[in-house]
C-alpha positions as CSV (number, residue, x, y, z in Angstrom):
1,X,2.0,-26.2,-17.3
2,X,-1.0,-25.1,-16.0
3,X,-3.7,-23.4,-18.9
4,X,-3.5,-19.7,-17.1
5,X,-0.1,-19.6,-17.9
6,X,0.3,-18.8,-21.0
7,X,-2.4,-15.4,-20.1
8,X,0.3,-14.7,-17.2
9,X,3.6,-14.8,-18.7
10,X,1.7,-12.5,-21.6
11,X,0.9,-10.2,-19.3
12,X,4.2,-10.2,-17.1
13,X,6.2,-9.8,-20.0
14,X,3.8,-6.6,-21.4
15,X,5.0,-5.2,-17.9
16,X,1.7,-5.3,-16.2
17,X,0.5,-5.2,-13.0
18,X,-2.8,-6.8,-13.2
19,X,-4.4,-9.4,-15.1
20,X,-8.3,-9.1,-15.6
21,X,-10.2,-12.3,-16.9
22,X,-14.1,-12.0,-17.5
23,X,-16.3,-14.5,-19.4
24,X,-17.1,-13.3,-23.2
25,X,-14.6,-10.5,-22.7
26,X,-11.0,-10.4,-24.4
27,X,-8.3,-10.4,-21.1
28,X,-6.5,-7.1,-20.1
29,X,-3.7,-6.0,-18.3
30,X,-2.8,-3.1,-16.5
31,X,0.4,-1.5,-18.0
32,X,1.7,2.2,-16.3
33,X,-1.8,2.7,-14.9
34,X,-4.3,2.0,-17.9
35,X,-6.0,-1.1,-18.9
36,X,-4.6,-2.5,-22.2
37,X,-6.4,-5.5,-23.9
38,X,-3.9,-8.6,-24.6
39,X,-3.7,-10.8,-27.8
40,X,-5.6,-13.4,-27.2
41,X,-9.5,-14.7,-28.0
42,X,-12.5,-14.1,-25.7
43,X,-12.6,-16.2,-22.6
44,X,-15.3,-18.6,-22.5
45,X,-17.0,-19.3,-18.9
46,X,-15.9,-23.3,-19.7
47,X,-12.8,-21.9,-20.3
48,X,-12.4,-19.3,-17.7
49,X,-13.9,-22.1,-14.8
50,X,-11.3,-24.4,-16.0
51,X,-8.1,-22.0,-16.0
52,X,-9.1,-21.6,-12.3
53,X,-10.3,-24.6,-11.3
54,X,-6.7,-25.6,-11.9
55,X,-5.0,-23.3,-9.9
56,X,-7.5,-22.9,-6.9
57,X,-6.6,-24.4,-3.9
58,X,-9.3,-26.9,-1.8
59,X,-10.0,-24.8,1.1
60,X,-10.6,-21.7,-1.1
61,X,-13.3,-24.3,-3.3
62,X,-14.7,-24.5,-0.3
63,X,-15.3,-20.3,0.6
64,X,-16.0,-19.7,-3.3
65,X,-18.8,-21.9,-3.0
66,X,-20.1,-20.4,0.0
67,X,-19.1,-16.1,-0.3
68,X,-19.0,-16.3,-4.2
69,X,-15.0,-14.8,-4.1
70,X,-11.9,-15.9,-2.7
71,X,-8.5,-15.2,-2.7
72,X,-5.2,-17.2,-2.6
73,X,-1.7,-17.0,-4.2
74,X,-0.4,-18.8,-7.6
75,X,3.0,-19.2,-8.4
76,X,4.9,-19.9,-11.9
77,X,8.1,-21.2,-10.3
78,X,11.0,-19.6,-11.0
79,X,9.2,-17.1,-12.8
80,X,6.3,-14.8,-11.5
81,X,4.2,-15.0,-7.9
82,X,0.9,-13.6,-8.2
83,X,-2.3,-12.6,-6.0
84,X,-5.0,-14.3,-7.3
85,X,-9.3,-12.8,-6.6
86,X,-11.4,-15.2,-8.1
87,X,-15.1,-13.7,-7.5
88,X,-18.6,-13.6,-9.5
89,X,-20.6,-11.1,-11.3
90,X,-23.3,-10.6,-13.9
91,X,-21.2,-12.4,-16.5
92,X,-20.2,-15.3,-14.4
93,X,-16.5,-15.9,-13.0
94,X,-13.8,-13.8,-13.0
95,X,-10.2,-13.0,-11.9
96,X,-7.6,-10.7,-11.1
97,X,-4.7,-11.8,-11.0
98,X,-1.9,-9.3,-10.0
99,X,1.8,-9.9,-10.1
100,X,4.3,-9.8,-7.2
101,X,7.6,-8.2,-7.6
102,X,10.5,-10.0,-6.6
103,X,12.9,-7.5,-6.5
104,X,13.1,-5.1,-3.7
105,X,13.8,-1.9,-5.0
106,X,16.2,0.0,-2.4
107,X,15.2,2.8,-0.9
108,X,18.3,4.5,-2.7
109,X,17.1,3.1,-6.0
110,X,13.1,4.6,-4.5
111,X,15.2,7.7,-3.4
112,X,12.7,7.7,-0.4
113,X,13.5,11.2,1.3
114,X,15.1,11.5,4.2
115,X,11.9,11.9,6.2
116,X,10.9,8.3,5.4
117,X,14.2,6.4,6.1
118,X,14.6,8.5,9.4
119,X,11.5,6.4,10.7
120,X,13.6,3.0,9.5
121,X,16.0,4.1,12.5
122,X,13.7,4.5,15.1
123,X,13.6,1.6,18.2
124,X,9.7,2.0,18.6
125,X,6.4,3.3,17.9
126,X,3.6,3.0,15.1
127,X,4.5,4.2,11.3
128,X,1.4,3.7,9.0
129,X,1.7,3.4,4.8
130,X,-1.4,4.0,3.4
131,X,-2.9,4.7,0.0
132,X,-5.2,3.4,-2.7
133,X,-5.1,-0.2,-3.3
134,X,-2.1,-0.3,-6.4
135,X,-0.2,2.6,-4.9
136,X,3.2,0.9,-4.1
137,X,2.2,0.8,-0.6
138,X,3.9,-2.9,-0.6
139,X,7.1,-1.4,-2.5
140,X,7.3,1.1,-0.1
141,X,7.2,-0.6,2.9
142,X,9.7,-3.6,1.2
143,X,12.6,-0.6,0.6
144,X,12.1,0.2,4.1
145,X,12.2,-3.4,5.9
146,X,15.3,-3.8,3.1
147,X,16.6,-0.7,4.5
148,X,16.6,-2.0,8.2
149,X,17.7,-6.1,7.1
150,X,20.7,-3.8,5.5
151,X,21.6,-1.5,8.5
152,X,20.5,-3.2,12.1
153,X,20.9,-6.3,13.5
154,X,17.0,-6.7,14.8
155,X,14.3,-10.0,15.1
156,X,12.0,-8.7,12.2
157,X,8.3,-10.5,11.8
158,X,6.2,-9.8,9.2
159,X,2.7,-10.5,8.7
160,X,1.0,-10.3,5.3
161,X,-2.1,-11.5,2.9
162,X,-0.3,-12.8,1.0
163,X,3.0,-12.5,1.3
164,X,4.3,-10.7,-1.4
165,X,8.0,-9.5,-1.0
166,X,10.4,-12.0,0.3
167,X,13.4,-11.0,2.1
168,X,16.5,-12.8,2.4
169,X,18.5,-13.0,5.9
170,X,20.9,-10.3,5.7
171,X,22.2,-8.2,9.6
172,X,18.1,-9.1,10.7
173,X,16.4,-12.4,11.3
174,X,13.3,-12.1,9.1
175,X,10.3,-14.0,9.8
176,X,7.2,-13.9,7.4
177,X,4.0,-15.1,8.1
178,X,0.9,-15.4,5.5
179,X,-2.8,-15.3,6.2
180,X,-4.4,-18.9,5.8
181,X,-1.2,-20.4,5.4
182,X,0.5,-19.5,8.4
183,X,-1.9,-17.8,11.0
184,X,-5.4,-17.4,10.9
185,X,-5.5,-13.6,11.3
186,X,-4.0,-10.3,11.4
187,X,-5.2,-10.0,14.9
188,X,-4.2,-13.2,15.8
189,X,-0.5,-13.4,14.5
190,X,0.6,-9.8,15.7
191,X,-0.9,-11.1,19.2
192,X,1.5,-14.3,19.1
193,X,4.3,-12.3,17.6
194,X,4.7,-10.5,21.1
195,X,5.4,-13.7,22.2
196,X,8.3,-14.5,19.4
197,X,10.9,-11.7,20.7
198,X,10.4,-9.1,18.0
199,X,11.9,-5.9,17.2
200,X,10.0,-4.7,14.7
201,X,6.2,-6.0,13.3
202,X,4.8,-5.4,9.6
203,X,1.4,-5.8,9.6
204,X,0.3,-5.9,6.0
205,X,-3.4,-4.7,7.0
206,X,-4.8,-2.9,9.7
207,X,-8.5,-3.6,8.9
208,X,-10.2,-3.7,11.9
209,X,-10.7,-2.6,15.5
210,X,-9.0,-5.3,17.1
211,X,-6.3,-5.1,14.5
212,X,-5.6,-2.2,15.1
213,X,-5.6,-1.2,18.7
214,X,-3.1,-4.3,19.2
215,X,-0.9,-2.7,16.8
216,X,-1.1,0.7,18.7
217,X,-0.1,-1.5,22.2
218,X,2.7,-3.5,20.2
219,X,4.1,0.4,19.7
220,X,3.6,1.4,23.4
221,X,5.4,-1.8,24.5
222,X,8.9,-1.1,23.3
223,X,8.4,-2.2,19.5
224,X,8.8,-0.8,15.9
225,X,5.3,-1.2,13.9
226,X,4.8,-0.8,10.3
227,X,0.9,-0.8,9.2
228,X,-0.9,0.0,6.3
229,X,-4.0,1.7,5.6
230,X,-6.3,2.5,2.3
231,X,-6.5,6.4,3.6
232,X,-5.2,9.0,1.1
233,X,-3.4,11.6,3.3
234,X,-1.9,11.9,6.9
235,X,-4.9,13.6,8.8
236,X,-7.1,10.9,7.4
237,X,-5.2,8.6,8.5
238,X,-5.1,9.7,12.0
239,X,-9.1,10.1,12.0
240,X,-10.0,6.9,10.3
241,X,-7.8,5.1,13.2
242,X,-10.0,7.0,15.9
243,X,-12.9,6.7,14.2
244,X,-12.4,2.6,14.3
245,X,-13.2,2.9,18.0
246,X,-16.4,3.5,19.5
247,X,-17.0,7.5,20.7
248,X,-16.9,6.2,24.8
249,X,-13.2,5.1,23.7
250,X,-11.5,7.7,21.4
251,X,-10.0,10.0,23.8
252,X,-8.1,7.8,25.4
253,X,-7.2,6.1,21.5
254,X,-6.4,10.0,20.8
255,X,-3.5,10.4,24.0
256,X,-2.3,6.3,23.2
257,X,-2.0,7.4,19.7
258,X,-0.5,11.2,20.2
259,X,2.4,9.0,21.8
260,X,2.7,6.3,20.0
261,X,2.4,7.0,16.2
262,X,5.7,8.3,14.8
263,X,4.9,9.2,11.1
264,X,2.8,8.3,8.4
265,X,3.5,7.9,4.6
266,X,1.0,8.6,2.5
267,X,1.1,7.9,-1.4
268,X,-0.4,7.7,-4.5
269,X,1.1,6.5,-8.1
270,X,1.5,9.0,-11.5
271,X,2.1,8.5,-14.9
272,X,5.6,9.7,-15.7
273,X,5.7,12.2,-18.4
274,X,8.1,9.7,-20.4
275,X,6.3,6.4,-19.5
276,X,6.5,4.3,-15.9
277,X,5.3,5.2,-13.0
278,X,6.6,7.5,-10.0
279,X,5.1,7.6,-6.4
280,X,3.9,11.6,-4.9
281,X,4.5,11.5,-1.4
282,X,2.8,12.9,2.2
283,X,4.9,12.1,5.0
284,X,3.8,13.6,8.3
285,X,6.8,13.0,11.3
286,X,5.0,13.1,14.8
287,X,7.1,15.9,16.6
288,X,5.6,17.4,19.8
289,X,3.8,20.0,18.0
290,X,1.9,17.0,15.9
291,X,1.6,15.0,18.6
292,X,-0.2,17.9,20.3
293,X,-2.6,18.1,17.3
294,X,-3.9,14.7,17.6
295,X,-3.9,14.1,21.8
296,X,-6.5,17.6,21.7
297,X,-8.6,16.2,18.5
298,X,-7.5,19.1,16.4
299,X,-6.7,17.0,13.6
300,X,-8.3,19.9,10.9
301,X,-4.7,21.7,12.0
302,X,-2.3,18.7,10.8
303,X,-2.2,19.9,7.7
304,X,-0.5,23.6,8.6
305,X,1.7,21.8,11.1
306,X,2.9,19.8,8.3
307,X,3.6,22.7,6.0
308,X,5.6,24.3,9.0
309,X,7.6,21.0,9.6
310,X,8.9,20.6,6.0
311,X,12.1,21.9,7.3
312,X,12.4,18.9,9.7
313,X,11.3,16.2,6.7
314,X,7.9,17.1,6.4
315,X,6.1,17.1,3.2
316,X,2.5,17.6,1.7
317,X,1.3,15.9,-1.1
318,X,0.7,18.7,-3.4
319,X,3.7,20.0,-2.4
320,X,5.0,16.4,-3.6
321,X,2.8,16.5,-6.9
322,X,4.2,20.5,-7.7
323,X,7.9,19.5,-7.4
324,X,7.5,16.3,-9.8
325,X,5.2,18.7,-12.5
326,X,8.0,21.9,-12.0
327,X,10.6,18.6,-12.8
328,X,8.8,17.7,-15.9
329,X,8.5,14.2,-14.5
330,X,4.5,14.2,-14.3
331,X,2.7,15.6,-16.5
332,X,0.1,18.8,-14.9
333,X,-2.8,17.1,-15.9
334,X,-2.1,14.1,-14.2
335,X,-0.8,15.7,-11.0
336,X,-4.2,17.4,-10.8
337,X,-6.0,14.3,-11.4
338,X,-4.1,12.7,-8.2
339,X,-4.6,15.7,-6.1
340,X,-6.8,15.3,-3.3
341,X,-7.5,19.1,-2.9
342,X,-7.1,20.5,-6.1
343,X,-8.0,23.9,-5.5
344,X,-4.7,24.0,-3.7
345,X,-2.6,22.2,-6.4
346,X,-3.7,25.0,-8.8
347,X,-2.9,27.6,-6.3
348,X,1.0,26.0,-6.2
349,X,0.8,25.8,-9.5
350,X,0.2,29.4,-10.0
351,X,2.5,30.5,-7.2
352,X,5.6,28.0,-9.0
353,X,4.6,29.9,-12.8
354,X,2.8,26.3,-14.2
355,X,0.6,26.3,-16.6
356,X,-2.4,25.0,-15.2
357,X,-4.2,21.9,-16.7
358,X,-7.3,21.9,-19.2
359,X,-10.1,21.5,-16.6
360,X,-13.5,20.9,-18.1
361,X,-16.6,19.7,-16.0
362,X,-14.1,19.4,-12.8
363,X,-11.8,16.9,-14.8
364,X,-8.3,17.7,-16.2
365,X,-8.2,16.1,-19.8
């Protein structure tokens, strides 16, 4: 048994997400959002250098030498798969270490609306997940491919770093591919997928240009792509994909995307007023009025499109945060702590008869 994992299962069975190592500090987890120390005594940097050491594969020895941080997968077998950044700071090595689920949580079980597993139907285009790094972006997008591997018969490749849910062969043939281990590059492995017969990609990341614009001619080629971004609502999303190419190039990106991008899910992770956690949602369906938005670069408008479409599936995400507050499943205070525009949350909360948070210095306590 390796010496991290006692620290793992510790933190596993506490129910947290993350694991955070740092040298002279005690070791905390993440547990419904907030960082909770664990039982156990200061790390020393010996220590700390040994417990990775252990786990770290060669090749990424070789890139924490050179970039100071590094990351690769660790598995207890039989037991928890985690995501492992090893990196450096003022106090010397750390770690996170953050856990992979291995369940897939349905998209029943999610109760994904009916918006989202509409997109799970279609035969092509580009749907883009995005949201802050920790907000079930992965589960999300899981329920989904889960969804399809239940319902279609379809060649299904995904491409991931790492990969974190694994699906078993069910109506689809499911072919994952990780980063480093399989393929050198996001780029690279949704370029040879073209090549492998697919129905639908997964790219786990679009991070860069290249990335991206293949993904967007995957979608105008006949093929269903999932992508993810770290944007925080629909509009955003569509700007921060034009605003990857250069100016000379973005109104032709604008007309390839106005007819290939079908939707986009944008989502962000509360507290639940009796513990867990519960995911707001945006979901923006590219109808022709939307698609119209984007193709003229009037992507300032989205938003009252979106309101207009809730009747087709549609759904903002204060809209999203107001229902789960007038619910009692999220507390108000939280709701307005997730809310990108908050002026508007307290505006629905005033037109819905909610109390309105305790704001003091532009923070809800």
């Amino acid at each position: 048994m390796a010496q991290i994992d006692t620290l793992v299962r510790a933190f596993v069975d506490k129910g947290g997400s993350d694991l955070h190592l740092s040298v002279d500090l005690v070791p905390m987890t993440r547990c419904s959002g907030d960082m909770v120390p664990l039982d156990h005594p200061v790390l020393s940097a010996d220590t700390l250098c040994a417990m990775l050491d252990e786990i770290m594969p060669e090749r990424n020895r070789v890139e924490f030498k050179a970039d100071r941080d590094t990351d690769f997968g660790y598995e207890i077998e039989g037991y928890a798969r985690l995501r492992v950044n090893a990196f450096e700071d003022r106090m010397g090595v750390g770690a996170v270490l953050r856990a992979i689920p291995t369940t897939i949580i349905s998209a029943e079980q999610l109760d994904l609306p009916k918006g989202v597993t509409n997109l799970c139907r279609l035969s092509q285009g580009l749907v883009v997940v995005t949201g802050p790094t920790g907000s079930g972006k992965s589960t999300t997008l899981a329920a989904m491919i889960d969804l399809i591997n239940r319902t279609s018969r379809d060649h299904i490749i995904t491409i991931e770093d790492p990969i974190e849910f694994v699906h078993p062969q069910k109506l689809c043939r499911i072919n994952q591919r990780e980063i480093n281990s399989h393929t050198k590059g996001f780029a690279r492995a949704l370029r040879a997928a073209l090549r492998q017969d697919p129905d639908i990609v997964l790219v786990g990341e679009m991070r860069d240009l290249e990335t991206i614009e293949i993904a967007i001619d995957t979608a105008e080629t006949g093929h269903l792509v999932f992508g993810t971004l770290h944007t925080s609502s629909a509009a955003g999303t569509v700007n921060r994909i034009i605003d990857a190419f250069p100016a000379s190039r973005q109104n032709q990106i604008r007309t390839m995307l106005a007819s290939s991008l079908k939707g986009v899910i944008a989502q962000t992770l509360c507290k639940r007023s009796e513990g867990g956690r519960v995911a707001a949602l945006e979901i923006m369906l590219v109808e022709r009025g939307i698609s119209a938005l984007i193709r003229d670069g009037k992507t300032h408008q989205l938003e009252s499109a979106m309101q207009v479409g809730r009747s087709l599936g549609m759904l903002l995400l204060n809209d999203s945060l107001a229902d789960l507050v007038r619910h009692g499943v999220v507390e108000a205070s939280e709701a307005y702590r997730r809310a990108v525009d908050k002026e508007d949350l307290l505006a629905r909360f005033a037109k819905y008869g909610i109390s309105p948070p305790n704001i003091t210095g532009g923070l809800a306590m």
